[in-house]
C-alpha positions in Angstrom: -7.5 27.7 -10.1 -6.6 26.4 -6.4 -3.7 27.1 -5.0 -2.1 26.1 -1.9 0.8 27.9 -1.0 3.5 27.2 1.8 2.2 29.8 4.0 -1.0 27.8 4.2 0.9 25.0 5.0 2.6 26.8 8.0 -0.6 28.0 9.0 -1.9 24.4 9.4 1.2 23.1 11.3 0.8 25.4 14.4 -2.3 23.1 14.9 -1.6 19.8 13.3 1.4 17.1 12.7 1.0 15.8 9.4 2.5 12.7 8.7 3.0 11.0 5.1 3.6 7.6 3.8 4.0 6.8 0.4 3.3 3.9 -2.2 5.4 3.7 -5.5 4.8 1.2 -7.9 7.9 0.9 -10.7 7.1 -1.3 -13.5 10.3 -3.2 -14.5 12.0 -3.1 -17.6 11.8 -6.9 -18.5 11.3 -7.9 -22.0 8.6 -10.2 -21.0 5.9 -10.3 -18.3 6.2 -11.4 -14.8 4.2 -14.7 -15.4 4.1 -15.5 -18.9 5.9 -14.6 -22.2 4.0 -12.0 -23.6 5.9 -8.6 -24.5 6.2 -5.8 -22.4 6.7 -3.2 -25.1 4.6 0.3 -24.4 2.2 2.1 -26.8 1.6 -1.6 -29.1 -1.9 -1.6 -30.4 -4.1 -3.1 -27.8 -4.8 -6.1 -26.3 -1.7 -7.6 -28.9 0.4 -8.4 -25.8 -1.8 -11.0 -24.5 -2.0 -14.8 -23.9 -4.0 -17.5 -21.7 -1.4 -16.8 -18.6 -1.9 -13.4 -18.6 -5.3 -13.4 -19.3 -6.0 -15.9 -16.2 -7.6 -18.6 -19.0 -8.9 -22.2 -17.6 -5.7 -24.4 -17.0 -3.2 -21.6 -17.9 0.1 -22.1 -15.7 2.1 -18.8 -15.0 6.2 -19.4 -14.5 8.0 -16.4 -12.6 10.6 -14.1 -14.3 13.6 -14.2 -12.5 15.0 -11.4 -14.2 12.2 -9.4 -12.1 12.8 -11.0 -8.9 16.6 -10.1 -9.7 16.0 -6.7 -10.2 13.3 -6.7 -7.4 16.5 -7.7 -4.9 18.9 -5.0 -6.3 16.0 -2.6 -5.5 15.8 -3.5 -2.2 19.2 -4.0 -1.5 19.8 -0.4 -3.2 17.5 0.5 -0.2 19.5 -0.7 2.1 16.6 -3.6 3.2 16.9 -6.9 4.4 16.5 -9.7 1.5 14.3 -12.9 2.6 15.2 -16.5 3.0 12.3 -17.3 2.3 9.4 -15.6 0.8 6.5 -16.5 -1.5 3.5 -15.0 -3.6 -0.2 -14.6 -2.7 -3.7 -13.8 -4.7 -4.8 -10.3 -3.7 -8.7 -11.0 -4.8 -10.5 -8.4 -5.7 -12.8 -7.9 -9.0 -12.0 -5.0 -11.5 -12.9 -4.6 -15.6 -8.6 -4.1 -15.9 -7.9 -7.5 -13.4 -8.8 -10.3 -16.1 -7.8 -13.1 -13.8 -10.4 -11.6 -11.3 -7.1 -11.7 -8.6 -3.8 -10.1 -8.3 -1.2 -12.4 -7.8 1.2 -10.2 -5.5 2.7 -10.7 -2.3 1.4 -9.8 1.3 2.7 -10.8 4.5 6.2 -12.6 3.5 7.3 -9.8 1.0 10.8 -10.2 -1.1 12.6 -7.2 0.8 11.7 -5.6 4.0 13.3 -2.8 6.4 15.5 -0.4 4.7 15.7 3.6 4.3 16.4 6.3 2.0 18.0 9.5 3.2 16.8 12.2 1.3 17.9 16.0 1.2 15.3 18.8 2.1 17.6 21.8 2.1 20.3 22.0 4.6 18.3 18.9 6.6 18.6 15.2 6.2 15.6 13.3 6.4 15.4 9.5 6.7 12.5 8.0 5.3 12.0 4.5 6.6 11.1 1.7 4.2 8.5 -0.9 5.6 8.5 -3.7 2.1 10.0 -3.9 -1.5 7.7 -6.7 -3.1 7.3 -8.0 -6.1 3.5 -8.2 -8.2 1.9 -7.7 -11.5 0.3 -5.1 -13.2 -2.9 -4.6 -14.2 -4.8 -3.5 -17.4 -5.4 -0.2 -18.7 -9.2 1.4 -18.4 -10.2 3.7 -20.8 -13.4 5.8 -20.0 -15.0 7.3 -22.9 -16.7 10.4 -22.7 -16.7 14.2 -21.3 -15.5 13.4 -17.7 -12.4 10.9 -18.4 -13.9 8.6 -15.3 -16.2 6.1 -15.0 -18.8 8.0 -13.5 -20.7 9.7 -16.0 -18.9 7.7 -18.9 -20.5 6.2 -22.1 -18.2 3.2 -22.6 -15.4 2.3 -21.2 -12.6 0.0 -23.2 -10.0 -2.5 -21.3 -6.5 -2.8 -23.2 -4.9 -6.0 -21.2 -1.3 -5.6 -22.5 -0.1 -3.8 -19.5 -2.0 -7.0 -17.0 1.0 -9.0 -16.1 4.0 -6.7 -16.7 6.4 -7.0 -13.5 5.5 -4.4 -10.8 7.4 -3.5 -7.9 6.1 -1.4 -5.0 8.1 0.1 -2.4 5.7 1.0 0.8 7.1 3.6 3.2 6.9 3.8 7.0 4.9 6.7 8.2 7.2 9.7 8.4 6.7 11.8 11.2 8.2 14.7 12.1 8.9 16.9 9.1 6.3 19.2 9.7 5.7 21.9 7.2 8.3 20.3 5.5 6.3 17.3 4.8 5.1 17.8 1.3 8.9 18.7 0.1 9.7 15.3 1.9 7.6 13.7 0.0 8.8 15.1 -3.1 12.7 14.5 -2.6 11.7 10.9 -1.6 10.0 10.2 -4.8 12.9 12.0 -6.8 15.7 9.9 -4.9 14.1 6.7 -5.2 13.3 7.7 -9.0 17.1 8.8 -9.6 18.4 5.4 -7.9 16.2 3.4 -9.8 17.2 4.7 -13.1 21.0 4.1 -11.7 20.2 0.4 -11.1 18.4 0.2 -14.6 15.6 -1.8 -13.9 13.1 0.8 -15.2 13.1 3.8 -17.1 10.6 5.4 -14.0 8.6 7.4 -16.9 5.9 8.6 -14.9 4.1 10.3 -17.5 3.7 7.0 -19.1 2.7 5.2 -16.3 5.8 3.0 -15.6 6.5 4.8 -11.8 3.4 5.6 -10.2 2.9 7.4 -6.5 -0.1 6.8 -4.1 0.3 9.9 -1.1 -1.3 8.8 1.7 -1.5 11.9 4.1 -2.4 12.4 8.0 -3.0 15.6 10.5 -3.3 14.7 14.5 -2.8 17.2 16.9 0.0 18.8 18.0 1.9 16.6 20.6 0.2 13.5 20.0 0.7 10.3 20.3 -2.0 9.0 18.0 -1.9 9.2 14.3 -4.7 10.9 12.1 -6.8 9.5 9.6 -5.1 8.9 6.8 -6.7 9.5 2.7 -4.2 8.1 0.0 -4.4 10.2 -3.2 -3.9 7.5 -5.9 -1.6 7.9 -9.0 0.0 11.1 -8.8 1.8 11.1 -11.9 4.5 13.7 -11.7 7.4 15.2 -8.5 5.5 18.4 -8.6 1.9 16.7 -8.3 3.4 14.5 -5.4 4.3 17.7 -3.4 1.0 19.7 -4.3 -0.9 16.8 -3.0 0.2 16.5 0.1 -0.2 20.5 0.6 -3.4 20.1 -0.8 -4.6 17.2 1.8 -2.9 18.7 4.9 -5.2 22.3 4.0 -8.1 20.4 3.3 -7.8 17.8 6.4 -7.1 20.7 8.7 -10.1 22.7 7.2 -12.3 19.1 7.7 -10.9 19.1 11.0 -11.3 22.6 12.7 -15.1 22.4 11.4 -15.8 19.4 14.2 -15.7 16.3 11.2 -13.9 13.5 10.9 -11.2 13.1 8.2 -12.2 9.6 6.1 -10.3 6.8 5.5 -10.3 7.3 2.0 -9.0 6.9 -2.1 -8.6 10.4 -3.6 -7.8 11.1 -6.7 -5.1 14.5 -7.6 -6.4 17.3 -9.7 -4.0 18.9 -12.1 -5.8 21.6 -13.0 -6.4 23.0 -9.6 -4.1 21.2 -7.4 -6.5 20.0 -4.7 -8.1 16.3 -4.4 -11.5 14.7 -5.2 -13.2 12.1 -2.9 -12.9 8.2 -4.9 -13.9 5.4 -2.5 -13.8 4.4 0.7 -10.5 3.0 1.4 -10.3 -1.3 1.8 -8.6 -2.9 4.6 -5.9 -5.6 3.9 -8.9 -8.5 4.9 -11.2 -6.9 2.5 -9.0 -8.9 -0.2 -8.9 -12.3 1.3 -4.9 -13.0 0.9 -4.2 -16.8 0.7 -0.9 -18.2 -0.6 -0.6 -18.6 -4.8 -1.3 -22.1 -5.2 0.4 -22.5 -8.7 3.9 -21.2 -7.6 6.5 -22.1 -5.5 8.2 -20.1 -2.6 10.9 -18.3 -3.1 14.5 -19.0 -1.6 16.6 -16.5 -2.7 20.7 -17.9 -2.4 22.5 -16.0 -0.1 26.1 -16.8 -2.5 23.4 -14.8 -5.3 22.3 -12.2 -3.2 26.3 -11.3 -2.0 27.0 -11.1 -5.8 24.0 -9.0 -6.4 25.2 -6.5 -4.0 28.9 -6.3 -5.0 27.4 -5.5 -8.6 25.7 -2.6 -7.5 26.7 0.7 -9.6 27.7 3.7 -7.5 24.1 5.0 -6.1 22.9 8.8 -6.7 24.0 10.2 -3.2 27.0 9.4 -3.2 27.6 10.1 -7.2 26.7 13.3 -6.7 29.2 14.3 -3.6 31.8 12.8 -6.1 30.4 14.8 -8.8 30.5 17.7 -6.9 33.8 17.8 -6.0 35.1 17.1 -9.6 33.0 19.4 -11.1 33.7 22.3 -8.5 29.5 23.0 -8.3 27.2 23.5 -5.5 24.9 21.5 -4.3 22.0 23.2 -5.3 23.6 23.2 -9.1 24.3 19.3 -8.8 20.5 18.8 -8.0 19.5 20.8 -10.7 22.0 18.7 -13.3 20.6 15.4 -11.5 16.6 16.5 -11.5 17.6 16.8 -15.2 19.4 13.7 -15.8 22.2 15.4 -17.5 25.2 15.4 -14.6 27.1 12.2 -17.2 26.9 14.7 -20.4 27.8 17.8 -18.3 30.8 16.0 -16.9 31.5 14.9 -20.7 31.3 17.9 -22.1 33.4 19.2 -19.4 36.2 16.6 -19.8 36.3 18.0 -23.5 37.6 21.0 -22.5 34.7 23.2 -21.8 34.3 25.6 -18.1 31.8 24.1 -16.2 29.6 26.9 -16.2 29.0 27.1 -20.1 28.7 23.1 -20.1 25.5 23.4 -17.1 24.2 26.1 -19.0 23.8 24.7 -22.9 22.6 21.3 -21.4 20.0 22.8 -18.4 19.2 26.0 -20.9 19.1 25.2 -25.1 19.5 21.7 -25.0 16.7 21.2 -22.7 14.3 23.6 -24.5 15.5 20.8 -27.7 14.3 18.3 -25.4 11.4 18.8 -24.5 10.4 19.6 -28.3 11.0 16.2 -28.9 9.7 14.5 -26.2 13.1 13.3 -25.0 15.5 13.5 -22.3 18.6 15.9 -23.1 21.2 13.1 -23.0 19.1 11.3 -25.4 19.3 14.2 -27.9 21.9 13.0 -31.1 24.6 15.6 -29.7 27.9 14.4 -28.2 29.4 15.9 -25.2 32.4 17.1 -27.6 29.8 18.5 -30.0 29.0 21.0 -27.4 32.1 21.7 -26.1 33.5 22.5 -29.8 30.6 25.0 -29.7 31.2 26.4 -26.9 34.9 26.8 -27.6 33.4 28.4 -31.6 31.8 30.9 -29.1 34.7 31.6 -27.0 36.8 32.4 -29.8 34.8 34.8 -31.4 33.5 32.4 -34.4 29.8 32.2 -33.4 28.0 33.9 -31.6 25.4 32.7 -28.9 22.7 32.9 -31.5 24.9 31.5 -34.7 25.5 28.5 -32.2 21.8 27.8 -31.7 21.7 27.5 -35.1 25.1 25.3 -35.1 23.0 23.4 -32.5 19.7 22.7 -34.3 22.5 21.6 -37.2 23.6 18.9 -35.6 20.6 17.7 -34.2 18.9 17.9 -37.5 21.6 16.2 -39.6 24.1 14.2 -37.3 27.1 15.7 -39.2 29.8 17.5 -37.3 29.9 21.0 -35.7 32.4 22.3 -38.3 31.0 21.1 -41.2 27.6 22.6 -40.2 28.8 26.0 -39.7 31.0 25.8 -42.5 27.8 24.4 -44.8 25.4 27.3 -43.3 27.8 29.6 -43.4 27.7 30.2 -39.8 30.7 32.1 -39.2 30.3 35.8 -37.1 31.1 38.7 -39.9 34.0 40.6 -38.6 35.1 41.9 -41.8 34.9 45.8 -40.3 34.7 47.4 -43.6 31.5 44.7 -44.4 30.0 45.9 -40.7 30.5 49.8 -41.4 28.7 49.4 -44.3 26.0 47.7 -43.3 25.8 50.6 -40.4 25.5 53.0 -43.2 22.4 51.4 -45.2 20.6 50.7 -41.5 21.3 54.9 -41.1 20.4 55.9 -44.4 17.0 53.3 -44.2 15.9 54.5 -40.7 16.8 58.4 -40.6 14.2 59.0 -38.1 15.3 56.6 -35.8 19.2 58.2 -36.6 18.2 61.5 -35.7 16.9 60.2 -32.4 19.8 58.8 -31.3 21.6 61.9 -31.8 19.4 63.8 -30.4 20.4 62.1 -27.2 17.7 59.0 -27.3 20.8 56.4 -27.5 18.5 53.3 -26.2 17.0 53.8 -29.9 20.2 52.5 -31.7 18.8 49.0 -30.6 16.1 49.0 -34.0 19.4 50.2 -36.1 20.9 47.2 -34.6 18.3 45.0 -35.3 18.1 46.5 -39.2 22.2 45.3 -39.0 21.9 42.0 -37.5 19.2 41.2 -39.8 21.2 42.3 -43.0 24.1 39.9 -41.9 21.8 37.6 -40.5 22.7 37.5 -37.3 26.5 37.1 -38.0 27.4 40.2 -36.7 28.7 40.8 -33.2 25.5 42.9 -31.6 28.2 44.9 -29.7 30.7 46.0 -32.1 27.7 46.7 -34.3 26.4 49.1 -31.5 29.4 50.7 -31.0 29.7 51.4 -34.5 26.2 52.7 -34.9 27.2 55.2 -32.0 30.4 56.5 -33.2 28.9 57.3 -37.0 25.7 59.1 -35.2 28.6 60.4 -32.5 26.0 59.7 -29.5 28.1 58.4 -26.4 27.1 54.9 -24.5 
């Protein structure tokens, strides 16, 4: 496996500037396509989300959603860009299996939302990454290439599901970011996660990018130190997680700087990410806007946005990630690195619920980052999405505190809950959950694990006392797992009269 690692990375800047730009496409979370009526629900059987709008049929008339061109503002607003007077949509021609209409209707030189930024965090340094266009398109089918490579080279068949074609796309095109150094691939990573975070804020998408509804294209550059001039840039399409999105820009800034130190030209290129190995494979050469032959849509009208609409638009917006999270911060008494890690996880609302409940901070972060996760990612969920309430957790946590349950009795309180919806009491008082603290009941477990393991006794006073740990065990698993672990222990010790 191929690893490129930071120090490689280092190496490469003593040479080279690397500079990054990056394409992310957010599908929207309308109920219905950009153009037509047809549902935009994920995973339906295929080609059931279809009609002659969306499949570009003779005499077929597409109308635009204004709930996507309303959400496409509050993006770009949210981005701190400028919204146009005036701005209208174009067909991006080009001819693909997944394009059934043969053209992209999209927008090109009069985009809905231009010029903004995102600051993002990279460590203790601010970085602002400027934002060139917000616009507004549609989506495109879903190829499916049958056989041992996945791709369409060396394919048997290849099948074209048509519900996604249509469903409101945005994509947010960076300015080339310059600068950053060998901190460029962790840019690129805290962009993507901001923009993700705010996104989910503004609720316009639910930014899944395992299923394909937030999407990155990385494109990546090396020139030489001190100049002027920009490298050639290759654009690694459809990196589809944060981690991928930093590995390949590490990836393309070894290889480039290999490419280049050999006396070759870097390509202006489409790669496409490797999982497996983290490093990039060669896809086409890469078109020029002129190569799609932009003229304006015919079948729609401009777009004027109202000024009196866009003001209201921008006095609705919720409180944006940033600046939640220095509130959050200060109300929760955490760290900065801790409030990134509750935000990566999207779990800062439950944490500060669960807190409000009455639990310390600390046990809250650590049952929603540590078990609760774990739940999670069993079932394919996010944590806050799990059927627990914040006070569910804070009642076990206080059961814990209080001697009632241990940590491992209130997994099992946990997976209660989850599994049945009732309440934390009334699982630990149908399971019979409680910790045994009945002494007598403890000592005389102690006694059986002594008499049933008299090998492992002598042991222990023969001086070996890391060995009570198996008598422990033999206890914990009589009273399955009711027993306090440490009084047990110190029991174990005093009856064999070995010292700590």
């Amino acid at each position: 496996m191929t690893t490129t690692r930071s120090d490689d990375v280092a190496t490469v800047t003593e040479k080279y500037d690397p500079t990054i730009g990056l394409e992310t496409h957010v599908e929207l979370g309308t109920a219905s396509k950009m153009f037509c009526g047809c549902a935009t629900e994920f995973g339906a059987p295929p080609n059931t989300h279809t009609c002659p709008v969306c499949l570009g049929l003779p005499g077929a008339l597409p109308v635009a959603n204004e709930q996507a061109i309303e959400s496409t503002i509050r993006i770009g607003l949210a981005l701190n860009c400028s919204i146009a007077s005036w701005c209208r949509f174009a067909r991006k021609n080009y001819f693909y299996p997944d394009m059934p209409k043969n053209f992209q209707t999209s927008q090109y030189d009069e985009p809905l939302c231009v010029d903004g930024y995102l600051d993002v965090q990279v460590g203790d340094r601010t970085v602002r990454v400027e934002i060139e266009r917000v616009h507004l398109e549609e989506d495109t089918g879903k190829n499916t290439h049958v056989g041992t490579s996945g791709r369409i080279h060396g394919a048997d068949y290849s099948l074209v599901d048509f519900n996604r074609a249509g469903i409101p796309l945005v994509e947010i095109v960076t300015r080339p970011v310059t600068g950053s150094g060998e901190l460029a691939p962790e840019v690129a990573r805290a962009y993507v996660t901001e923009l993700r975070d705010i996104l989910r804020s503004l609720g316009v998408s639910d930014v899944r990018m395992e299923q394909g509804s937030l999407r990155c294209d990385v494109n990546t550059s090396l020139a030489p130190r001190g100049s002027d001039t920009l490298g050639t840039r290759s654009e690694t399409k459809n990196v589809n997680s944060l981690r991928s999105v930093e590995r390949a820009v590490r990836s393309e800034m070894v290889r480039q700087a290999q490419v280049l130190d050999a006396g070759e030209r870097v390509l202006l290129e489409t790669r496409h990410f490797q999982e497996q190995t983290g490093d990039t494979r060669p896809g086409r050469s890469k078109e020029e806007a002129t190569d799609y032959r932009y003229f304006p849509e015919p079948d729609l009208v401009p777009m004027a946005p109202d000024p009196a609409w866009v003001d209201t638009l921008r006095a609705s917006l919720p409180e944006l990630p940033a600046a939640r999270r220095a509130r959050m911060r200060d109300e929760l008494g955490v760290g900065a690195e801790d409030m990134t890690h509750l935000s990566n996880a999207g779990v800062v609302d439950v944490v500060a619920a669960t807190v409000d409940a009455g639990a310390p901070i600390g046990e809250a972060r650590n049952w929603w980052l540590g078990y609760l996760a774990q739940k999670a990612n069993e079932r394919e969920v996010a944590a806050a999405e799990l059927p627990i309430t914040p006070p569910q957790v804070a009642r076990v946590i206080a059961l814990v505190a209080d001697g009632t349950l241990s940590t491992a009795l209130a997994r099992q309180a946990v997976d209660g809950v989850l599994e049945t919806g009732a309440g934390v009491d009334a699982v630990v008082a149908e399971r019979g959950l409680q910790r045994v603290s009945d002494t007598s009941a403890l000592e005389q477990a102690a006694d059986d694990a002594i008499a049933a393991n008299p090998d492992v006794a002598e042991k222990v006073r023969g001086g070996k006392v890391a060995a009570v740990g198996a008598l422990v065990g033999a206890v914990m698993k009589a009273t399955r797992g009711q027993a306090d672990a440490a009084a047990v222990r110190d029991i174990l010790l005093a009856k064999l009269g070995a010292g700590a």
